[in-house]
N, C-alpha and C positions, 0 to 999 in steps of 0.2 A: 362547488355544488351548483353555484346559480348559471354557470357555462355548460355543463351536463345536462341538468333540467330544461335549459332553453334549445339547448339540440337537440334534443326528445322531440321537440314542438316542429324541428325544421323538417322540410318534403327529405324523404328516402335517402336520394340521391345526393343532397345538397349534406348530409348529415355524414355520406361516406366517404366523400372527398374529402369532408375537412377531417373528419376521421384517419384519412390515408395521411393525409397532409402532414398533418399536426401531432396528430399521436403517434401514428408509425414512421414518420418522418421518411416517406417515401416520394421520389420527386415527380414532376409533373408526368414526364414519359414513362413511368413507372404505371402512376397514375391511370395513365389511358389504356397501358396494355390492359391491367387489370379491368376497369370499366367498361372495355370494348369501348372507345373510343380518340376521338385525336387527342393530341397535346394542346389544339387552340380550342377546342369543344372543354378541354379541363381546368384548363386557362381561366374559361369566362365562368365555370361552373365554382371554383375555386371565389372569383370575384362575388357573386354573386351569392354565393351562401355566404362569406364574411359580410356582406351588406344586410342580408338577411340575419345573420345571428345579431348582426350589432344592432339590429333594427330591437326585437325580440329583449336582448338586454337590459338595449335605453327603457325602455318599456316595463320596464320589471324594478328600474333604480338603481341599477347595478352601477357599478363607483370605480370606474377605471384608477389604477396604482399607476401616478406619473412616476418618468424612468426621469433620472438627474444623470 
């Protein structure tokens, strides 16, 4: 729920890549056709909202599950 609600908070764009990404698990070239734009423009768009959601997160107290 607190990963949902903090991507409600992220810009537009930033919300639909990781949307494409993650939930439809569709890849970067994918990505771009759909976006109208490059694979290096989704790239960085991709980086940048995971920096931004985690920003948003930490922010919120949200409790990363470490992987063993």
């Amino acid at each position: 729920m607190m990963v949902h609600k903090a991507m409600s908070r992220l810009k537009p764009e930033y919300r639909q890549v990781l949307w494409l990404c993650f939930f439809e698990g569709f890849s970067n070239e994918e990505i771009a056709q759909i976006m109208g734009k490059t694979k290096r423009q989704v790239e960085n768009l991709v980086y940048r909202s995971k920096r931004s959601l985690k920003i948003l997160l930490d922010k919120e107290g949200f409790r990363y599950e470490e992987l063993s």
